[in-house]
DRENDO-1510 file (C-alpha; in Angstrom, 1 decimal, always signed):
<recs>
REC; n; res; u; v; w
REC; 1; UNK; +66.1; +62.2; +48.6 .
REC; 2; UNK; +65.8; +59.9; +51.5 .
REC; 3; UNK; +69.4; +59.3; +51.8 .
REC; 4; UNK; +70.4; +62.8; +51.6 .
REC; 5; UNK; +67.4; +63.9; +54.5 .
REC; 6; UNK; +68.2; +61.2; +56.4 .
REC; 7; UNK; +72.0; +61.9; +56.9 .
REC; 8; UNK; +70.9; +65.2; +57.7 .
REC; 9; UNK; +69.0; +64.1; +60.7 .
REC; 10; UNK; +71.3; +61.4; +61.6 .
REC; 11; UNK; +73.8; +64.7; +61.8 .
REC; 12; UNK; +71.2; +66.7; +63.7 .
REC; 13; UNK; +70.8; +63.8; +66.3 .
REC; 14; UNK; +74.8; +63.5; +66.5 .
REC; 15; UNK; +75.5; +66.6; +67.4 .
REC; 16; UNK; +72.4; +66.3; +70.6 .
REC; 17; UNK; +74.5; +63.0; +71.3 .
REC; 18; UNK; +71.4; +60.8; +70.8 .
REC; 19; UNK; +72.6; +57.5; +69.0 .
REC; 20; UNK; +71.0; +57.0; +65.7 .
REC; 21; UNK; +71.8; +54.8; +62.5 .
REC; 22; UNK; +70.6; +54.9; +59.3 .
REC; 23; UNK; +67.9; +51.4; +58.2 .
REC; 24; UNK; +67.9; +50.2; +54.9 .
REC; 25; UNK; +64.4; +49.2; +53.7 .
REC; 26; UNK; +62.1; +47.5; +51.3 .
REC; 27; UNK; +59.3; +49.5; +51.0 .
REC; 28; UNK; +56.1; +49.4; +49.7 .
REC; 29; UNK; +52.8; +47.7; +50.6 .
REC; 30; UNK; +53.7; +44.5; +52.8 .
REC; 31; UNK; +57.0; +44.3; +50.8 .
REC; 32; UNK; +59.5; +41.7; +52.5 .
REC; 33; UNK; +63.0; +40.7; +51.6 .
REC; 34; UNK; +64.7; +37.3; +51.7 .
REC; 35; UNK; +67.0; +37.4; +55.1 .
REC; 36; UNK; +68.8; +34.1; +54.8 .
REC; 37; UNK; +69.8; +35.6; +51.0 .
REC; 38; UNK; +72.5; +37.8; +50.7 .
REC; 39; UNK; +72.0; +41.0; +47.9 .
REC; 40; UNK; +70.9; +44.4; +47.6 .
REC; 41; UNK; +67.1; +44.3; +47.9 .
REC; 42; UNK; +66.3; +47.7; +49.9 .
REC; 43; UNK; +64.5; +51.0; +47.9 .
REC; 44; UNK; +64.5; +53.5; +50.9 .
REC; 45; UNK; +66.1; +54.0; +54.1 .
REC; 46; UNK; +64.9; +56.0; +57.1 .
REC; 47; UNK; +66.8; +56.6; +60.3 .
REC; 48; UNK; +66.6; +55.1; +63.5 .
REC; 49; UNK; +67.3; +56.9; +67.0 .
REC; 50; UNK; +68.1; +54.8; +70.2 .
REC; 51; UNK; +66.9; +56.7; +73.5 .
REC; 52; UNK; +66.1; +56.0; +76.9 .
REC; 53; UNK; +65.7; +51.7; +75.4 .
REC; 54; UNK; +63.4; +53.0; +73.6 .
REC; 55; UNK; +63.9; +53.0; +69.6 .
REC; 56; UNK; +62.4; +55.9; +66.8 .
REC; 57; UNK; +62.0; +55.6; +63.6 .
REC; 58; UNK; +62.1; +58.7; +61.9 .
REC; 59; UNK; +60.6; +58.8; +57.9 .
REC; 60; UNK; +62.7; +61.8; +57.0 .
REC; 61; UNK; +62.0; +62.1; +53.7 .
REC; 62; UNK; +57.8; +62.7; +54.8 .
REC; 63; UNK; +56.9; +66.5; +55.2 .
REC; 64; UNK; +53.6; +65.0; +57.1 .
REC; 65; UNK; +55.0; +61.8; +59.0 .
REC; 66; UNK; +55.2; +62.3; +63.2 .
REC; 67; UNK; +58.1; +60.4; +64.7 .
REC; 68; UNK; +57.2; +56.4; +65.2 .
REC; 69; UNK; +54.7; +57.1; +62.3 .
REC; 70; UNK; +55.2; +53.6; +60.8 .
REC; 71; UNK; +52.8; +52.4; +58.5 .
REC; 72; UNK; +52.2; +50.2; +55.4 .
REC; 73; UNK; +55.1; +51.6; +53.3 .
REC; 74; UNK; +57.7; +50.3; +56.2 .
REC; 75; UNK; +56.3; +48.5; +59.0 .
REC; 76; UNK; +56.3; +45.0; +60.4 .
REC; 77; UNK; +59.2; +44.2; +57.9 .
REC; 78; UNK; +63.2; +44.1; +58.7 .
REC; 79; UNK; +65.2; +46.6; +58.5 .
REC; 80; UNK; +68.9; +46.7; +58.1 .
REC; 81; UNK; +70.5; +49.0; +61.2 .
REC; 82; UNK; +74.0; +50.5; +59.9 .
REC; 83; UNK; +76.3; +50.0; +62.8 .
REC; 84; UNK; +79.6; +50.8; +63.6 .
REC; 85; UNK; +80.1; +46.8; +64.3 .
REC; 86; UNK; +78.1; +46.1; +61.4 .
REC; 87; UNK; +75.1; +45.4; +59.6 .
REC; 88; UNK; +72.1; +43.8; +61.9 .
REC; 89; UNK; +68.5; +42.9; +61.2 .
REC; 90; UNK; +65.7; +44.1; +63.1 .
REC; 91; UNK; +62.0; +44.3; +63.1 .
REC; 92; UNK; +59.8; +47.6; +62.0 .
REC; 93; UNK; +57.0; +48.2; +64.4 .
REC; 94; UNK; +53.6; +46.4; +63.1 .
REC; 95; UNK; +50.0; +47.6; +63.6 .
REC; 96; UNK; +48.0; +45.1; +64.5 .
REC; 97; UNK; +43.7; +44.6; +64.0 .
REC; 98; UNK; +43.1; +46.8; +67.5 .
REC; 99; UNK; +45.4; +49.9; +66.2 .
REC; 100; UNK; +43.6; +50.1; +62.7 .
REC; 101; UNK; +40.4; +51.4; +64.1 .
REC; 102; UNK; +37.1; +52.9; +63.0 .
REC; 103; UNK; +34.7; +54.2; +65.6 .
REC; 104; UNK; +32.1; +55.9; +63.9 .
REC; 105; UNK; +29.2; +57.7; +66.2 .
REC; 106; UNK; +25.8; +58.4; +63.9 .
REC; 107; UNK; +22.5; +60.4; +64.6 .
REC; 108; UNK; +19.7; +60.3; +62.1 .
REC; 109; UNK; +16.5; +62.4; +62.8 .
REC; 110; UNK; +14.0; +61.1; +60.7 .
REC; 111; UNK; +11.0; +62.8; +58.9 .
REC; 112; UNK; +7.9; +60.9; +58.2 .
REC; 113; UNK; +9.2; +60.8; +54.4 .
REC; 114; UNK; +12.0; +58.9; +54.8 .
REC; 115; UNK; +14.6; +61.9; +54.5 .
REC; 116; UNK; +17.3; +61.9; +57.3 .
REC; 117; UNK; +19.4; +64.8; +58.9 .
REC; 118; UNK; +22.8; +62.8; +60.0 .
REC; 119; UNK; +25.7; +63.9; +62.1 .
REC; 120; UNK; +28.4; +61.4; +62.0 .
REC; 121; UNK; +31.4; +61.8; +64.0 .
REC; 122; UNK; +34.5; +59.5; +63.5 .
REC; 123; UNK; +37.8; +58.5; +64.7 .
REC; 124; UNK; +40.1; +56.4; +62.5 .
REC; 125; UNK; +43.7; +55.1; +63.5 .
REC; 126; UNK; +46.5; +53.0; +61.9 .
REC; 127; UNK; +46.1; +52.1; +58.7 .
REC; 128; UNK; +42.6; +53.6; +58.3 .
REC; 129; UNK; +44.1; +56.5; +59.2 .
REC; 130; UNK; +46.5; +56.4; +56.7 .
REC; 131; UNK; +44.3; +56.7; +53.8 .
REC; 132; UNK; +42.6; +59.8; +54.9 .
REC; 133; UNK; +46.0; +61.5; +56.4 .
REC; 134; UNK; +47.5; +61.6; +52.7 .
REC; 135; UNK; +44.0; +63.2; +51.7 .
REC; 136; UNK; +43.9; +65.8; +54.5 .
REC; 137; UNK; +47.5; +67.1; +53.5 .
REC; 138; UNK; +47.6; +66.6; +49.6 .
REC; 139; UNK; +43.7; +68.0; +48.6 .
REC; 140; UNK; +42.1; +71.0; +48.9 .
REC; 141; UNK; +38.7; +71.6; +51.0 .
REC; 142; UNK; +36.8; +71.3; +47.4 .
REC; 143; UNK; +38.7; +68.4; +46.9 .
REC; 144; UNK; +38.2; +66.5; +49.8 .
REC; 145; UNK; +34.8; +67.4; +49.6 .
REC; 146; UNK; +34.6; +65.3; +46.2 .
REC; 147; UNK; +35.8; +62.6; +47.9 .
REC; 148; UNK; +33.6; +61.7; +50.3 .
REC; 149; UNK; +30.7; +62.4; +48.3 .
REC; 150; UNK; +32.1; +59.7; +46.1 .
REC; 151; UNK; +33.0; +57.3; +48.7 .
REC; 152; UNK; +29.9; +57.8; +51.2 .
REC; 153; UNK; +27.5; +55.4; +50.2 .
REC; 154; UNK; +24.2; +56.9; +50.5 .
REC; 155; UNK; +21.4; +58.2; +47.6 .
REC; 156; UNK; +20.7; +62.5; +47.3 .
REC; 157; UNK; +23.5; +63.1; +49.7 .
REC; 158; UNK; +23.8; +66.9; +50.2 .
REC; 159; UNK; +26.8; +67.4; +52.4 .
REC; 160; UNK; +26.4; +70.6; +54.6 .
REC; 161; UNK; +29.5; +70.7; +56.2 .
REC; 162; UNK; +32.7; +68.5; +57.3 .
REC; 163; UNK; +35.7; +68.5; +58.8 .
REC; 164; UNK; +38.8; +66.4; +59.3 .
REC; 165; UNK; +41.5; +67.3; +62.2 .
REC; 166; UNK; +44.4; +65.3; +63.7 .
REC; 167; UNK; +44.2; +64.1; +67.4 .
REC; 168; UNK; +47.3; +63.9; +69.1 .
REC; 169; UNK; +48.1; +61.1; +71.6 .
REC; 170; UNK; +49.8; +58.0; +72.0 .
REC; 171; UNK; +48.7; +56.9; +68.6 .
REC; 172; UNK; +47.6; +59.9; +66.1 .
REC; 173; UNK; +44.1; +59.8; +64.8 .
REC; 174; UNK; +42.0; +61.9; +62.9 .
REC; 175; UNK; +38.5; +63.0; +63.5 .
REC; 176; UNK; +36.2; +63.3; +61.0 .
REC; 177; UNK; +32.8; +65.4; +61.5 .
REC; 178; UNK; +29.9; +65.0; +58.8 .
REC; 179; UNK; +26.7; +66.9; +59.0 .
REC; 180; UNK; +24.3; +65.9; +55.8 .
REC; 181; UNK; +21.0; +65.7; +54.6 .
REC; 182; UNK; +20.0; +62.5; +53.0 .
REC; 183; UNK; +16.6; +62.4; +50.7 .
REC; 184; UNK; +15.3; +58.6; +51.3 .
REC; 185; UNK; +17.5; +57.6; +54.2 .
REC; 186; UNK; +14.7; +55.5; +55.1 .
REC; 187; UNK; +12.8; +53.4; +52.3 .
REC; 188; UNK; +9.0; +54.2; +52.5 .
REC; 189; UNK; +5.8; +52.1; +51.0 .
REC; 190; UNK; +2.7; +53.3; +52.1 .
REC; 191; UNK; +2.5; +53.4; +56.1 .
REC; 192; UNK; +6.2; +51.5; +56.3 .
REC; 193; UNK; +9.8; +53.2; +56.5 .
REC; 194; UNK; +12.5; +50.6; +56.2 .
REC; 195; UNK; +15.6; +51.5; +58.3 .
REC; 196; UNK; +19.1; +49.9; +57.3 .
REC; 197; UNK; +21.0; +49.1; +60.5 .
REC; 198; UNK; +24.0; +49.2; +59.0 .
REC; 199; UNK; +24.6; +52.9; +57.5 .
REC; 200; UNK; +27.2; +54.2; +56.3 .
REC; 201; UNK; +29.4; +51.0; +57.1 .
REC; 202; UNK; +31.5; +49.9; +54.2 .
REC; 203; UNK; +30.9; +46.6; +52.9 .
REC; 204; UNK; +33.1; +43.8; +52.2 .
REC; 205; UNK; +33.2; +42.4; +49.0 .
REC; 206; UNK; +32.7; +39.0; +48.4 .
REC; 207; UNK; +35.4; +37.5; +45.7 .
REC; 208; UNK; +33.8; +35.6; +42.6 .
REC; 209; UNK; +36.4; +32.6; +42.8 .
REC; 210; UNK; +33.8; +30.3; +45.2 .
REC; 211; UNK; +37.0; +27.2; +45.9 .
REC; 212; UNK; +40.8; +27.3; +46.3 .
REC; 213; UNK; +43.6; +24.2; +46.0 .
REC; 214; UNK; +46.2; +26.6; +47.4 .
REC; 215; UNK; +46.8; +28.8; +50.4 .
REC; 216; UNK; +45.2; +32.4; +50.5 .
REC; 217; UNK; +46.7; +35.5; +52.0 .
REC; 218; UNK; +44.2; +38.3; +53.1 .
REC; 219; UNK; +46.7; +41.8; +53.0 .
REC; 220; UNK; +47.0; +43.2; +56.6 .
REC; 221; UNK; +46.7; +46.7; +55.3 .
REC; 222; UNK; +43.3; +45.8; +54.4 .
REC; 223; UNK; +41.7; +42.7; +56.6 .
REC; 224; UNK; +43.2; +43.4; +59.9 .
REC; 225; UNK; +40.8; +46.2; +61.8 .
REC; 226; UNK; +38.8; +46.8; +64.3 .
REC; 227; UNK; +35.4; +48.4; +63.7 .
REC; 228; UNK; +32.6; +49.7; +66.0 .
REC; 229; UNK; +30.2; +51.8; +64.3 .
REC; 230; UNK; +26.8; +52.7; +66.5 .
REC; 231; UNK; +23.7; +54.5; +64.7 .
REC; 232; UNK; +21.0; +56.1; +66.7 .
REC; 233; UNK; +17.7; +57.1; +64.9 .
REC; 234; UNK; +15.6; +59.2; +66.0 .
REC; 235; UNK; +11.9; +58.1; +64.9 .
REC; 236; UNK; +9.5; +60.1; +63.7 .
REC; 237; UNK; +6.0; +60.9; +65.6 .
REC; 238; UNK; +2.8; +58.4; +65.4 .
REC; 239; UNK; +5.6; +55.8; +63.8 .
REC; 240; UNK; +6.1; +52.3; +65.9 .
REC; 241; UNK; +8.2; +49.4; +65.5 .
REC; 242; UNK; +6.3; +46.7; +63.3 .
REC; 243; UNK; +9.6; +44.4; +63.0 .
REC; 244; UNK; +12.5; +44.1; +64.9 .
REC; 245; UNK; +16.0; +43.1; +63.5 .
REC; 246; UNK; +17.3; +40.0; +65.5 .
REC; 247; UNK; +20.9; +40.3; +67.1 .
REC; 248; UNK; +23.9; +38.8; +65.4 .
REC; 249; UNK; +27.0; +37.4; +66.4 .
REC; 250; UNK; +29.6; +35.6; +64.2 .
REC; 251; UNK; +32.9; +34.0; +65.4 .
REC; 252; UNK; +35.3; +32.2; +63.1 .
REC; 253; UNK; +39.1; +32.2; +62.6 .
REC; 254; UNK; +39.2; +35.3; +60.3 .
REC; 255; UNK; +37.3; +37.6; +63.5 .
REC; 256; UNK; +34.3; +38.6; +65.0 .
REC; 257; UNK; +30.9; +40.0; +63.8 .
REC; 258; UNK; +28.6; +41.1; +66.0 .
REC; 259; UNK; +25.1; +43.6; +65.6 .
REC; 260; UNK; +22.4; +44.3; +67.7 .
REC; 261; UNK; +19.7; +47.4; +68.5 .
REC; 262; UNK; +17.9; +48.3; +71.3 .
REC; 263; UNK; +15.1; +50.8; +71.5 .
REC; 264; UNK; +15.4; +53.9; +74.2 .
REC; 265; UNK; +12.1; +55.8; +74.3 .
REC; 266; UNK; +11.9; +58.1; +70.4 .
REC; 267; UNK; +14.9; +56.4; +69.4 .
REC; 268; UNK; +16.5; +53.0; +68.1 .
REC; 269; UNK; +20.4; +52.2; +68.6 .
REC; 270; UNK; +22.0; +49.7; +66.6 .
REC; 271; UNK; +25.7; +48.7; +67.7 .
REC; 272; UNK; +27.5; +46.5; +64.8 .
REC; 273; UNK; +31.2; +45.7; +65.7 .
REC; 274; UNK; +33.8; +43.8; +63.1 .
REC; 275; UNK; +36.9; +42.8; +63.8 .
REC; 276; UNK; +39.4; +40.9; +61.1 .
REC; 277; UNK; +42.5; +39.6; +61.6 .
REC; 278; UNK; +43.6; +39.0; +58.0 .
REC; 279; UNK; +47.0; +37.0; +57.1 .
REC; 280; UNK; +47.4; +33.6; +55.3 .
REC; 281; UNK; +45.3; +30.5; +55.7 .
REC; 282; UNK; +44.9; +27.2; +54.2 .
REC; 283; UNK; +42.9; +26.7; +51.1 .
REC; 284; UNK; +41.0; +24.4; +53.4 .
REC; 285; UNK; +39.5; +27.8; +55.3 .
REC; 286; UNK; +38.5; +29.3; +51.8 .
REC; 287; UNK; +34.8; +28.2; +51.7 .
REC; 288; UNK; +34.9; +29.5; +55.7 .
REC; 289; UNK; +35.9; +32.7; +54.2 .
REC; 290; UNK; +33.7; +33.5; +51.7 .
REC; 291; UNK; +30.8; +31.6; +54.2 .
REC; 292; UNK; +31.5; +34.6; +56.7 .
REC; 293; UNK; +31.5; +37.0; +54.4 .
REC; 294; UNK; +28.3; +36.1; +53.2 .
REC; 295; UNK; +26.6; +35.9; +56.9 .
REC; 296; UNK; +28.1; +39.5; +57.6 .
REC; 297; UNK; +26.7; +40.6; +54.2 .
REC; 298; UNK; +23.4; +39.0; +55.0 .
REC; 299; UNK; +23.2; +40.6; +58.8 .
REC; 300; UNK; +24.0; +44.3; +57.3 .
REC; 301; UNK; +21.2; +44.0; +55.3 .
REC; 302; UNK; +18.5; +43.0; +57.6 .
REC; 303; UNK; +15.7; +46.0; +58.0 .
REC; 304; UNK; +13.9; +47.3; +60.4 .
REC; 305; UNK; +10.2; +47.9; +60.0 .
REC; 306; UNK; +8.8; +51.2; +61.4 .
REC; 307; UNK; +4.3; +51.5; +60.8 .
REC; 308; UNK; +3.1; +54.8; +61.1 .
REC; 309; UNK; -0.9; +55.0; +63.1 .
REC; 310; UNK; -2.4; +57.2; +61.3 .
REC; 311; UNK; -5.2; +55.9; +58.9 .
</recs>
């Protein structure tokens, strides 16, 4: 199929006079071929249209894919352009750790029991958006409805209502609206609610192998992103602040950590921003690597202590 659709558009662009050439490919996650090594190592080709020195790729063989929509199937890998003058190598567009965002926006009001009413409201992009395009084309509302209450990590979630919708713009995003209502958002014993001030974030695991004697490669599709996520709760009457969670900041060579809360009047905001850059490292960085992990893991759990005053 890709050959066939994407002769048609290179067709369909001939006759608008917009120079275009078919690009062989190796797809598939991170997939690379061997340049200095001559041999047929391509699965797919796409097409690629030259205008105004600008260059689009075009994934014809995608009924959902916007022009330029590169993403872990074929970018940031070479490409073999078909010329008239000959084969030549070039260079896929790559998304780098500030493209693959998550910005996620969370109110809780909380009851004096612990139970939450959340409206979460979040835009992902690159490679995060990925993952929840294929959903919001391939599965029915019931279906992505599963989904999320599978993959939202919180106890006696009843999702009330959601939607997903794709923004437009220089790079395409899509919105995701959650309103629930959570039984125990908040832990309670006795006069105490315990408030995580990281929910709804999803944790990184930490592998089981503790040392390395060779190099390691974290996959860009999944350690290079950028992630802001900011909760604000809304605390419930005759209920102060017992404990406070200290800020955090982290800095090493695989990114930045960083979480910290303030308290505005009825309300408590935590910000917690993570940004990875994944790629390969020495197996001297290992024990770095799982160190950081292990600090992030560490700050997402900290609590904060809420007392209620009455008697």
């Amino acid at each position: 199929d890709c050959k066939a659709l994407t002769n048609f558009m290179l067709a369909a662009l001939k006759q608008v006079n917009i120079a275009s050439y078919p690009a062989l490919i190796k797809a598939g996650s991170e997939a690379k071929i061997k340049a200095d090594f001559p041999a047929s190592q391509f699965n797919h080709v796409v097409a690629c249209a030259i205008v105004a020195k600008d260059t689009i790729w075009l994934e014809c063989t995608s009924q959902i894919s916007n022009p330029n929509d590169i993403g872990s199937f074929t970018g940031d890998r070479e490409a073999l352009l078909i010329t008239k003058t000959g084969g030549k190598l070039v260079r896929t567009p790559a998304f780098h750790a500030k493209q693959n965002g998550r910005n996620s926006w969370v109110k809780v009001l909380l009851d004096a029991n612990g139970d939450g009413a959340i409206e979460m409201d979040t835009k992902f992009s690159g490679f995060q958006f990925e993952r929840r395009e294929k959903l919001l084309h391939g599965l029915t509302h019931e279906a992505q409805k599963n989904w999320l209450m599978n993959h939202l990590n919180l106890p006696s979630l009843e999702l009330k209502q959601f939607e997903w919708k794709l923004l437009e713009g220089e790079q395409l995003q899509l919105n995701e609206k959650l309103h629930m209502q959570v039984r125990n958002c908040a832990s309670k014993s006795g006069k105490r609610l315990f408030l995580k001030m990281s929910l709804l974030n999803e944790a990184l695991e930490i592998p089981a192998i503790s040392e390395r004697d060779q190099d390691f490669y974290l996959p860009l599709s999944e350690y290079a992103f950028s992630n802001e996520h900011m909760v604000t709760y809304t605390i419930p009457e005759k209920y102060q602040i017992e404990t406070m969670v200290p800020s955090a900041l982290l800095t090493s060579i695989f990114g930045n950590y960083e979480l910290k809360m303030e308290r505005k009047d009825n309300e408590i905001v935590a910000t917690r921003k993570l940004l990875l850059h994944g790629g390969r490292f020495a197996a001297k960085d290992y024990a770095t690597w799982i160190d950081f992990l292990k600090k992030i893991r560490k700050a997402d759990r900290t609590q904060l202590v809420l007392v209620s005053s009455d008697k």
